[in-house]
C-alpha positions as CSV (number, residue, x, y, z in Angstrom):
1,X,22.1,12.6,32.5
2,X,25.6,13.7,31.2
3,X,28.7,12.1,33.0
4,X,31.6,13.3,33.8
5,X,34.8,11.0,34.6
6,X,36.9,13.0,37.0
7,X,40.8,12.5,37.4
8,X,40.3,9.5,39.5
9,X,37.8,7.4,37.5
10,X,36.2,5.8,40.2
11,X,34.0,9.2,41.3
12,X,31.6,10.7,38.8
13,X,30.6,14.3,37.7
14,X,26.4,14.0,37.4
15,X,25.0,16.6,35.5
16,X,21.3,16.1,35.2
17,X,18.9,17.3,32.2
18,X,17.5,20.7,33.0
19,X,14.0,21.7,31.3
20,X,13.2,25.0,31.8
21,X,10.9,27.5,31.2
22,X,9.3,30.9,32.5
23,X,7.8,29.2,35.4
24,X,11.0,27.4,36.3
25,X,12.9,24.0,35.8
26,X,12.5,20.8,36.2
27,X,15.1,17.6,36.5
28,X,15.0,14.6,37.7
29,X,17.9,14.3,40.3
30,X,17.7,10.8,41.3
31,X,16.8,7.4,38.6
32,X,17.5,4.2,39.8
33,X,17.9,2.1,36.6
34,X,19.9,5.2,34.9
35,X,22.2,5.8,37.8
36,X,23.1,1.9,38.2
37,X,23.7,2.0,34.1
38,X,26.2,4.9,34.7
39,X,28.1,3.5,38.1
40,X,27.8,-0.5,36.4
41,X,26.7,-2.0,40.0
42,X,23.4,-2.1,41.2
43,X,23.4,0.2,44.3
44,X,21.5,0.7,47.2
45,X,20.3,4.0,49.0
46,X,19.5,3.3,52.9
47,X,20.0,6.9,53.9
48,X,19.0,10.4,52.4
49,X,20.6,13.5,54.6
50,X,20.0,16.9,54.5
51,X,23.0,19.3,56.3
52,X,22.8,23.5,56.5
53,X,25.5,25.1,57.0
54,X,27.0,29.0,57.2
55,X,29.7,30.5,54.8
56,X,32.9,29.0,55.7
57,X,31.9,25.9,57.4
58,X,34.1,23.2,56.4
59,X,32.6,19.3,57.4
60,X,35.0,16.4,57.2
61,X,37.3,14.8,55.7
62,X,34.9,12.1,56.7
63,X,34.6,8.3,56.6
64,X,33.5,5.1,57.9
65,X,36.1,2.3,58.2
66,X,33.6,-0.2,58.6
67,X,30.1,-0.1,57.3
68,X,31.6,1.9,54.1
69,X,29.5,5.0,53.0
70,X,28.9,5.5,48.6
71,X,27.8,8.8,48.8
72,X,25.1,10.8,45.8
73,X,26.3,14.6,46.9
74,X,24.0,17.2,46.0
75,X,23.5,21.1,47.1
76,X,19.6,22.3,46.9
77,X,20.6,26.1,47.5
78,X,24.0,27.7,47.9
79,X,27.3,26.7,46.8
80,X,30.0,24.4,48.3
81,X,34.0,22.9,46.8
82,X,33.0,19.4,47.3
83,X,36.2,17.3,48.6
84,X,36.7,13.4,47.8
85,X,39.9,11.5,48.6
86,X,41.2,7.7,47.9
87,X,41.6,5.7,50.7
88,X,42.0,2.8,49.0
89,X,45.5,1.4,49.4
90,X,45.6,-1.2,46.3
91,X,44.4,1.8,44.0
92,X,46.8,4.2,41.8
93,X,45.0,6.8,43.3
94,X,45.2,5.9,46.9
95,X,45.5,9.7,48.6
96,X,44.5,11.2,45.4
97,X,42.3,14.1,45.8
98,X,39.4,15.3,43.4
99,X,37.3,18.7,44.3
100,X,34.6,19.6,42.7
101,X,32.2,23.3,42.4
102,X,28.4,21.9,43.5
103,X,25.7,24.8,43.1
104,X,22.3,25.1,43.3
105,X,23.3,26.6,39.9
106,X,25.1,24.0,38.5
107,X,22.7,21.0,39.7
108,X,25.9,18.9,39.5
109,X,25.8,15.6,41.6
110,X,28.9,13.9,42.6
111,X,29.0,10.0,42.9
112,X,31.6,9.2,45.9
113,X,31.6,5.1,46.2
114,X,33.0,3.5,49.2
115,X,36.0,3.5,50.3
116,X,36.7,7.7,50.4
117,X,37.2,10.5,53.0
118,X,34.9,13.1,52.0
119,X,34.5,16.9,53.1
120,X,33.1,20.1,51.8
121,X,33.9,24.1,52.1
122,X,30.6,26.4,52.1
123,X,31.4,29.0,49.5
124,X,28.2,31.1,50.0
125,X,26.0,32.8,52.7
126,X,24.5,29.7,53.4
127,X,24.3,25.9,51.8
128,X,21.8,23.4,51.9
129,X,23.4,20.5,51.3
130,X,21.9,16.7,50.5
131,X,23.3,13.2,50.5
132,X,22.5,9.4,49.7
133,X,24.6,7.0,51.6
134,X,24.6,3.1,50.5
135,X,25.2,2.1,54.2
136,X,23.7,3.5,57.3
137,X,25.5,6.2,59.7
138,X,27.9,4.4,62.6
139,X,29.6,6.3,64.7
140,X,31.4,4.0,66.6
141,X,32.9,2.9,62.6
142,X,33.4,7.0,61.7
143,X,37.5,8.4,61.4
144,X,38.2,12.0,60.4
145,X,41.1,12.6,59.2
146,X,42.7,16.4,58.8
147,X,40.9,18.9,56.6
148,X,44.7,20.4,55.8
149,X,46.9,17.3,55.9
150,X,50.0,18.7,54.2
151,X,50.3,14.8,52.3
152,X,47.2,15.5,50.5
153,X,47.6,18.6,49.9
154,X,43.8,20.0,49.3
155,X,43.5,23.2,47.6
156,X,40.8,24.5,49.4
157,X,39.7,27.9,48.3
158,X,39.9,29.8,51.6
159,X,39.8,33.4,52.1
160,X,39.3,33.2,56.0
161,X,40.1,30.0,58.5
162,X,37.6,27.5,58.0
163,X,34.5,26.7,60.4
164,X,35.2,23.9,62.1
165,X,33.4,21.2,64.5
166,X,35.4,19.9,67.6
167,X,35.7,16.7,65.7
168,X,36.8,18.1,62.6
169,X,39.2,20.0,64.6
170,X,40.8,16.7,66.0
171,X,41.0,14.9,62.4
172,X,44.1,12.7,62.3
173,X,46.9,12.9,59.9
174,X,46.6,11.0,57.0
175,X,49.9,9.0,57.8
176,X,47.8,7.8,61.0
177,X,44.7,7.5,59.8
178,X,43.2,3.8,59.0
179,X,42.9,3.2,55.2
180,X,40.8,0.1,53.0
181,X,43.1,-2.4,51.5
């Protein structure tokens, strides 16, 4: 697996090994032992998740402010920009942004640990999307903050108004929005 430090060091670019041949490909998308080498803790999956979604969906900026979520973010077919931003106050990064191209193409993999809002834009005619969490889903726990919070400033590569959910619609702005210390 090749990894990728992105501009806030914390969240990793995984690009697996590819072997392929007329028939196809093969990788392995998920090791254990590697992927705990690579992040230097020993972490713990307690939830796969598979969303679909249509061109111009947009989902998040998402978060739990209890029960914290590290998320493995994968697309299986389609393409999405893939959205990750610091929450965490005592960090240099804290409101940061990273955004990252994930394909079915690409096989990229994004490591998001704890302690981020995180969101993506379907780019093509439709996306399924897949996710590891290290805690369970709480809804009572989950915030949303705004998908276009002038602060952070995401450069979302829209060519039409996003897709949104109600909730999504309703996402605070990230100078109200409860942050990790």
């Amino acid at each position: 697996m090749k990894v990728i430090r992105t501009e806030i060091p914390d969240v990793l670019l995984l690009e697996p090994r590819l072997f392929g041949d007329e028939r196809g490909f093969f990788l392995e998308n998920w090791n254990a032992r590697e992927f705990n080498s690579v992040v230097g803790s020993d972490v713990k999956f307690v939830q796969d998740n598979h969303s679909r979604s249509a061109c111009g969906v947009l989902r998040g900026l998402h978060y739990q402010i209890k029960q914290p979520q590290g998320k493995l973010v994968r697309v299986a077919r389609g393409r999405v920009f893939d959205v990750a931003v610091d929450l965490r106050k005592s960090k240099l990064t804290f409101g940061r942004w990273i955004g990252i191209e994930l394909s079915d193409d690409n096989h990229r993999q994004l490591w998001i640990p704890p302690g981020f809002a995180h969101g993506y834009l379907v780019l093509s005619e439709s996306t399924d999307f897949l996710y590891k969490t290290t805690d369970y889903y709480a809804p009572e726990h989950e915030r949303c903050i705004i998908w276009n919070d002038p602060e952070i400033g995401i450069d979302w590569p829209l060519d039409r108004e996003p897709v949104l959910s109600a909730k999504d619609r309703l996402g605070l702005p990230f100078s109200k929005a409860e942050v990790f210390a």
